[in-house]
Every structure is written in C-alpha cells, then in structure tokens.
N, C-alpha and C positions, 0 to 999 in steps of 0.2 A: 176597554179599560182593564187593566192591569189589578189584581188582586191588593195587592200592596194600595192600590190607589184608591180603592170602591170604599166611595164613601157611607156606603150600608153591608160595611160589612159583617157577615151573619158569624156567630158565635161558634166555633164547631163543636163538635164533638169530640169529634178525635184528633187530640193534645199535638200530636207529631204534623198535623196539616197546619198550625199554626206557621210553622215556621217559611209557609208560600207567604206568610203576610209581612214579611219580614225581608224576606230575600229580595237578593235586585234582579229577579228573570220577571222582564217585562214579559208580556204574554203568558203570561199564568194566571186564571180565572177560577176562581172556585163557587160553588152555589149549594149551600144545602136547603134541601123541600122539605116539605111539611111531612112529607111521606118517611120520612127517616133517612131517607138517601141523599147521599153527597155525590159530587163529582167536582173534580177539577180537569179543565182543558188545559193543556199545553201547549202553544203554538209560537217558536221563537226561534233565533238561533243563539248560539249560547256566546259569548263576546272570551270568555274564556272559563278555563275550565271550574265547573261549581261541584263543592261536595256539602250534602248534605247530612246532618247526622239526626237520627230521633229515636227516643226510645217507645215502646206499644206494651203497655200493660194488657188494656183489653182494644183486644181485636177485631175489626169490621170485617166484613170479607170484602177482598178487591178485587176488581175486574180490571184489567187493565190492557189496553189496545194501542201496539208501538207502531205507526204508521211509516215517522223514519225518525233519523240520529239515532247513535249506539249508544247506549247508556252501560254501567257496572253499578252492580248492588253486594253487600257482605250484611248476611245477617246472622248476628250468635244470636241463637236460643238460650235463655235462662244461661248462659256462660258454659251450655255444656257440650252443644253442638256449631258449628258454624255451616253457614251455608253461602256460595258463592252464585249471583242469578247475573246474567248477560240479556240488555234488552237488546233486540234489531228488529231492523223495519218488516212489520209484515206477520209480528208476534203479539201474542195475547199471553197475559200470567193470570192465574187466577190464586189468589193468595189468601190466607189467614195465618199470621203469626205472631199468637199473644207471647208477652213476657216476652218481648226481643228488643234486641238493639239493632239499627241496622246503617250501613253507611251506602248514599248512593253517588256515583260520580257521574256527570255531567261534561261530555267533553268541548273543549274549546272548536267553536266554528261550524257545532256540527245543527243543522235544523231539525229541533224538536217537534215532533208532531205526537200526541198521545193521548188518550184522552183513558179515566180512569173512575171506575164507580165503587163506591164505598157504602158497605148496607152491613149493619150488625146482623149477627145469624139468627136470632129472635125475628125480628122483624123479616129476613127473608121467608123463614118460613111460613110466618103468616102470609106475607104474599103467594107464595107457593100453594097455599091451603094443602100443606103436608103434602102435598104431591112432588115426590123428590125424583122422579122417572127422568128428568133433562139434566141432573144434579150429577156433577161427576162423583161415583163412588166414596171416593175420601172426604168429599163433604156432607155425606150423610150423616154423620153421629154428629158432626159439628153444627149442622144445623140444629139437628134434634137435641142440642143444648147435653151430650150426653159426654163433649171430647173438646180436650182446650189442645189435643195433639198439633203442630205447626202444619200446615198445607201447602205446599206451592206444586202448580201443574202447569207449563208452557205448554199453547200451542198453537197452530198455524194457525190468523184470520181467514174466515171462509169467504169468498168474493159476497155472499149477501150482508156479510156483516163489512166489510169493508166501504158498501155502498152506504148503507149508512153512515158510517163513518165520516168516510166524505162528505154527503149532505149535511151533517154537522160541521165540519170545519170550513164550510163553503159556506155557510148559513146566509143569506143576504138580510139579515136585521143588522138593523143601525137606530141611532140613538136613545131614545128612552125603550124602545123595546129590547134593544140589545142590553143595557144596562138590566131590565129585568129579569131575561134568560141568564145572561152570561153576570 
C-alpha cells in the first residue's frame, strides 16, 4: 500500500515528509513508532521525473540507504550556504540539516530502491545511553544537543548492512501484517 493510500495514516513529525502523502510515487510507505523513529521505504520506478521541494526548521537525523536509481539533492543552509548531494546505488548519507531548504530530483524510469531512518538527536541519544563510540565524530555535539551546525557524510553500504537491506525489501508479509509494518 502506498503512503498516499494508507488509510491509518500516522501524523509525522517532521513537516517536510508530509509531502510523500501527497505525491504520486506509488511505492512509498512511511511508518512512524512509538519509539520516536520514522522511516519511509521507497520501492518504485519513477514514470517520470519528480522534484520535490521542502523546508527543515528542526532536524531529525537521517539515515539513509540508496540501494539503486540516482537521485540529486540542493540544500541551502539558512540562505548562506548551498550544498549539492548525489545519491547512487550502493550509498548511505547520513544527515542533519536544520533551517534548510532543500530540493531533491527524482529521475524519470530510473528504479528506486532506499529505504531511510529519521530519529530526532535527543532521542538518539537516549537510545545510545550517551555512548557515542559508533557515532560518527560530527555528530557528537549534535547529538549532545550542544550544535544545530548542518551534517552530511556519504558512505559506502557495507555488505552486512546491505543484507539487511535486502531482507527488508524482500520482506514476505502481505496483507494485514504488511499493512502494520509497512
């Protein structure tokens, strides 16, 4: 079932994922838990090319895991910096960037596959229980609620996290169960 289509659709959080409810990319699911954490799957191919635009006051931090299709992203910072992100298959972004605007394009015919985690930095830390050791450097004061600075770090999926991956987008649930996960 398609995001746009779910009929229990959950409230988000964060203002700029509204706009999956909205749009026509069948295969886009979003689900947030009770845990604080979001995610939306992407699984489609694009019929022609989509640009989305959304602005991020306050910022989740994102995970994000590009299986395939290339995607482009443009994000000005507060209007003073601009940054340009390229996704391809086989890449993970890991992001925080408040006070931004950002535009991502979507190309025509290409099959998306990505799947993407969204957790405010309060709450990861609690999950963490302050233990920031796996935490990539530049997210430390971010989490520690001490830096609203923008973050973006690309890098290569490692075959165990790709296996995962996989069993995610393989998932074999269907109907009311798949309706509860997805």
């Amino acid at each position: 079932m398609s995001a746009k289509n779910s009929p229990h659709r959950i409230e988000t959080s964060w203002k700029f994922l509204k706009g999956f409810e909205t749009s026509s990319l069948e295969g886009a699911y979003h689900t947030a838990f009770s845990s604080g954490i979001e995610v939306v799957l992407i699984d489609f191919v694009a019929k022609s090319t989509v640009e989305h635009i959304f602005s991020i006051e306050q910022s989740p931090i994102t995970f994000s895991f590009q299986i395939s299709g290339h995607a482009q992203g443009n994000i000005s910072f507060s209007g003073i910096k601009n940054e340009c992100i390229t996704g391809c298959p086989g890449e993970a972004l890991i992001s925080f960037i408040p006070d931004s605007c950002s535009r991502t394009t979507l190309f025509e015919s290409q099959h998306y596959r990505t799947l993407t985690i969204y957790i405010d930095p309060h709450c990861l830390n609690e999950k963490l229980g302050n233990d920031l050791e796996q935490v990539p450097v530049g997210l430390h004061h971010i989490i520690q609620n001490a830096s609203q600075i923008p973050f973006n770090q690309k890098l290569n999926i490692c075959p165990h996290i790709r296996i995962i991956l996989d069993q995610i987008f393989n998932c074999p649930y269907h109907g009311a169960m798949k309706k509860r996960l997805f």
